[in-house]
C-alpha positions in Angstrom: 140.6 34.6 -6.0 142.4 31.5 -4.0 140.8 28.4 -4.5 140.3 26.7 -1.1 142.4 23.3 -0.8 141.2 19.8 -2.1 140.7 17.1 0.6 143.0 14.1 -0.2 141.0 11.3 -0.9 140.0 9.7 1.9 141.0 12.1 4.5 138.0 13.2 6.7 136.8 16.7 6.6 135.9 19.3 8.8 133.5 21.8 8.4 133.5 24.8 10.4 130.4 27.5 10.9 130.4 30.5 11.8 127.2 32.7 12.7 126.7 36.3 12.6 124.1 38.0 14.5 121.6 40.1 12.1 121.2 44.0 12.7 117.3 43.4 14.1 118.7 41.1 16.8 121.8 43.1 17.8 119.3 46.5 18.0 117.5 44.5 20.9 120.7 43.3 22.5 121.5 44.7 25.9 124.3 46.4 25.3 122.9 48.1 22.3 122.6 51.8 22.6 119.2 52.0 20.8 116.9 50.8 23.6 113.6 52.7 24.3 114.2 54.4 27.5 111.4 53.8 30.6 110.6 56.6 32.3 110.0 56.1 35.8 109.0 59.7 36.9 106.3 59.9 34.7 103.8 58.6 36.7 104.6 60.1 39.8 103.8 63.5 38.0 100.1 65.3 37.9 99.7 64.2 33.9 100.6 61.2 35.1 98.5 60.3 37.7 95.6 61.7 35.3 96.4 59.6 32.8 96.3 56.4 34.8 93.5 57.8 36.5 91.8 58.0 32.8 92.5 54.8 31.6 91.3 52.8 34.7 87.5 54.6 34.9 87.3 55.1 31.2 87.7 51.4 31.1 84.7 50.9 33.9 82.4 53.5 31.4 82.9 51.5 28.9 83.0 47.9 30.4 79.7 48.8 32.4 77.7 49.8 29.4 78.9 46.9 27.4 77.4 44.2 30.4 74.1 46.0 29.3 71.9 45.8 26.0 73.0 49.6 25.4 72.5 48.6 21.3 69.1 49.0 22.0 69.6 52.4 22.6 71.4 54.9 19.9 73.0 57.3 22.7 74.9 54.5 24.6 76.2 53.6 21.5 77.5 56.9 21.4 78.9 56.9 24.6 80.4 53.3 24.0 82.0 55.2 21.1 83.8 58.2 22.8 84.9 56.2 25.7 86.8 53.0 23.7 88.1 55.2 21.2 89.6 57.8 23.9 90.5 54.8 26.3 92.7 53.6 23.5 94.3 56.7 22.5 95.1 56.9 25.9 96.9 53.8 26.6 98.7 55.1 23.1 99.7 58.2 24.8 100.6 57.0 28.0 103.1 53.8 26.3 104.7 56.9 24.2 105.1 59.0 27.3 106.3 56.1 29.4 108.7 54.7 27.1 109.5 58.3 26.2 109.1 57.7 22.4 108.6 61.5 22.1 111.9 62.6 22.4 113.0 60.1 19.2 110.5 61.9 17.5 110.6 65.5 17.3 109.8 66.3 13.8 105.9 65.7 16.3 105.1 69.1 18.0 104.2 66.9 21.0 102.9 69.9 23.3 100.1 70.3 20.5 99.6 66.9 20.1 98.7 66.5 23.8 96.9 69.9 23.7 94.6 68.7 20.8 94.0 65.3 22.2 93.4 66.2 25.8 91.4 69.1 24.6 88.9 66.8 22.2 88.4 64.4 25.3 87.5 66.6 27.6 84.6 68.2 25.3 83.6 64.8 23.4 83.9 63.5 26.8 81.3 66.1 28.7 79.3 65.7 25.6 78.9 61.9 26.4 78.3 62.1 30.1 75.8 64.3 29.8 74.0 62.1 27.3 74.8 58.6 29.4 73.4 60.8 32.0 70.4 62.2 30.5 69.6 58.7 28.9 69.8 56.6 32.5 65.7 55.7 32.9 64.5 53.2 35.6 61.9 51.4 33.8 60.4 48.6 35.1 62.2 45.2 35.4 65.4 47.4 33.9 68.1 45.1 35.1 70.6 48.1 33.5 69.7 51.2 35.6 72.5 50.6 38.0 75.0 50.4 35.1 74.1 53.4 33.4 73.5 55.2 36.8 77.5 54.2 37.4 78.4 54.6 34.1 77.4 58.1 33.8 78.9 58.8 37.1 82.2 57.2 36.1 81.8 59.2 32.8 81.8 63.1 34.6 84.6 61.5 36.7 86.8 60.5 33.5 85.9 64.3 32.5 87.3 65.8 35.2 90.6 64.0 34.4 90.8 64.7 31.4 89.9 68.9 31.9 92.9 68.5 34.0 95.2 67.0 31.5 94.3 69.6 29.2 94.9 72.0 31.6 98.4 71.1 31.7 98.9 70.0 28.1 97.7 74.5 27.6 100.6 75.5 30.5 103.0 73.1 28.9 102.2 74.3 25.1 102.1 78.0 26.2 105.2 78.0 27.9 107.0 76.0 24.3 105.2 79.3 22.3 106.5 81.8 24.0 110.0 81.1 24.4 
């Protein structure tokens, strides 16, 4: 191996540097080819439009019974439950779907993966409108009926959406099984 050269004695030196850009930075450059793609379309479609549709009233169910003293009563807590941990999952599903994360991972059967989740929220879901519903009460100086009363509405509505995504999560998964 060559030695590199002596400086004369008192002759200045130079030093150069040279920098080299690590792999994690040059995966996020630009012009890498390993960018998450965006898909645009997405929410122009009927899953789509659910989805959004999902995340923006399960977020009123759940931000209306949390203004109120629902820990006083067990079945709010319940409904507290099912609507932040679906509302979550959600947002989940729709940055995977958005950013199309799905199609880097295929070893996922995504078609049951939607059909599973969309399925479980629409039953856990009914379940939980039906008991914000049942457990709405206008008792005297109640400050809360009019956020349960919405709530509950809001909760049937969210419901809806979600019976609708499952029905399309099934057509999509039927179609992938029988081909």
């Amino acid at each position: 191996m060559e030695q590199p050269p002596q400086p004369r004695p008192g002759a200045q030196t130079v030093t150069t540097t040279t920098t080299t850009s690590s792999s994690f930075t040059a995966s996020f450059s630009p012009a890498g080819a390993s960018t998450l793609a965006y898909d645009r379309e997405f929410l122009r479609t009927a899953p789509g439009i659910l989805m959004l549709a999902e995340i923006v009233l399960g977020l009123l169910v759940w931000t209306l019974i949390a203004g109120t003293e629902y820990f006083l009563y067990p079945a709010f807590g319940w409904v507290m439950f099912v609507a932040v941990f679906y509302w979550v999952l959600t947002v989940f599903f729709l940055i995977i779907y958005m950013t199309m994360t799905y199609t880097r991972i295929p070893q996922v059967p995504w078609t049951t993966v939607g059909l599973c989740f969309n399925g479980s929220a629409f039953i856990l879901y009914l379940i939980a409108a039906i008991v914000d519903s049942s457990s709405v009460t206008n008792e005297q100086n109640s400050h809360n009926y009019n956020s349960w009363a919405a709530s509950s509405f809001f909760a049937f509505v969210v419901t809806f959406c979600y019976a609708g995504n499952a029905y399309f999560s099934f057509i999509s998964w039927r179609s992938r099984t029988s081909q």
